[in-house]
C-alpha positions in Angstrom: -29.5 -4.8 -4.3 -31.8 -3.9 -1.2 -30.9 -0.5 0.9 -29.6 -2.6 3.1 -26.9 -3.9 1.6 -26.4 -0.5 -0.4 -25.8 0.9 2.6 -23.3 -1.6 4.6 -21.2 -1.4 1.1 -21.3 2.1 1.1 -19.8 1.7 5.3 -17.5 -1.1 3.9 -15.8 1.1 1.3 -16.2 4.1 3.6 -14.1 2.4 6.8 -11.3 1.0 3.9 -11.2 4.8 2.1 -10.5 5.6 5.6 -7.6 3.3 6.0 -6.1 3.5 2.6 -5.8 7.5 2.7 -4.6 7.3 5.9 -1.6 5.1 5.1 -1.2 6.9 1.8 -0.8 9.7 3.8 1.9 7.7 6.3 3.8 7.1 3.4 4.3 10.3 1.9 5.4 11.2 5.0 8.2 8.3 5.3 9.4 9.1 1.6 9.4 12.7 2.1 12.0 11.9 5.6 13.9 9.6 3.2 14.3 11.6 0.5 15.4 14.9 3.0 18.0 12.6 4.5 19.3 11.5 1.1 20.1 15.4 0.4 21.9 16.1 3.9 25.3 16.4 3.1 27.7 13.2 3.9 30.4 12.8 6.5 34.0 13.2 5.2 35.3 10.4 7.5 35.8 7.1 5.8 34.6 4.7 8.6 31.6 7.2 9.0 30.7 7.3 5.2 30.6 3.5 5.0 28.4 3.8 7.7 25.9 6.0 5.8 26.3 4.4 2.6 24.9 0.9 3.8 22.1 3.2 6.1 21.1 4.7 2.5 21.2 0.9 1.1 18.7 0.7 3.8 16.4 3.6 3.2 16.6 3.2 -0.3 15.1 -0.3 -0.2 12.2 1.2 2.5 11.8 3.7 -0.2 11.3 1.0 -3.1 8.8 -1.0 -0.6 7.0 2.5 0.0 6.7 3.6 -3.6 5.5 -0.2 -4.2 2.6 0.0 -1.6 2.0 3.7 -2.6 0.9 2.5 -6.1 -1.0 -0.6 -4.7 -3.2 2.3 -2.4 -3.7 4.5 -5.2 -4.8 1.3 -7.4 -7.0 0.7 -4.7 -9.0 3.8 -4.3 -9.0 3.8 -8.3 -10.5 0.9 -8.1 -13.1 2.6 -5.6 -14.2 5.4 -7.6 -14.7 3.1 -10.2 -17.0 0.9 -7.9 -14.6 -2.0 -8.1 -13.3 -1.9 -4.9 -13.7 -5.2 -3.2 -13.4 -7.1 -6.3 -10.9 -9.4 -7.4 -9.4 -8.2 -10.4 -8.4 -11.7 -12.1 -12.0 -13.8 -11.1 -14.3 -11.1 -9.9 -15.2 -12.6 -6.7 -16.1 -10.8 -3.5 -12.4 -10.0 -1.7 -13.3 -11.5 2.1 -13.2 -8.7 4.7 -10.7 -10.8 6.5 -8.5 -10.1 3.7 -9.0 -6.7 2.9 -8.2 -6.1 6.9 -5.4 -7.4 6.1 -4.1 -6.3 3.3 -6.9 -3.6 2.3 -5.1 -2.5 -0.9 -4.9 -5.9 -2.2 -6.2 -6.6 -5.6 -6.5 -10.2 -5.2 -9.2 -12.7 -3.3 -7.3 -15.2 -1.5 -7.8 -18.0 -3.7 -6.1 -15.8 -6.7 -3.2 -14.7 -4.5 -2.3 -18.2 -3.7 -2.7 -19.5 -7.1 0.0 -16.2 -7.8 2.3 -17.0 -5.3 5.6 -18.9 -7.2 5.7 -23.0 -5.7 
């Protein structure tokens, strides 16, 4: 590997830890809100706790999609420490920048993902 590609690895993996830990860090915040508005204490009116009970219907499936992407980030900058990052995990190709801007915790190359993906 020449310095040069060393080195825009090292910026790649950089500007992605950058991204992933601050999104990790948006979603500890929006579980943390979730979870304080679970303990507030409900309204006595009928009308208003049906209200609040499809609102927490609501919050708790954010909260599911939250703890789901949570895990994906931490996989991810697992996967970074152990110089992995980047890498598909089923074929071991090169994940396309393209990709990992979109999805930057993805574990998948595009090809994989849509072989994943039910038909």
């Amino acid at each position: 590997m020449t310095r040069s590609s060393s080195k825009h690895l090292q910026q790649r993996e950089a500007k992605y830890r950058q991204i992933l830990v601050h999104r990790q860090q948006q979603l500890q915040t929006r579980l943390e809100k979730i979870e304080v508005d679970f303990q507030q204490p409900r309204n006595r009116d009928g009308d208003d706790r049906a209200v609040e009970r499809n609102n927490d219907e609501v919050l708790e499936e954010l909260g599911e999609t939250g703890q789901k992407e949570l895990f994906a980030i931490e996989a991810a900058l697992d996967r970074m420490e152990e110089g992995a990052f980047g890498l598909c995990v089923k074929c071991g190709s090169a994940i396309s920048d393209e990709r990992l801007d979109v999805v930057p915790h993805t574990p998948f190359c595009q090809s994989c993902a849509r072989s994943l993906q039910p038909r």
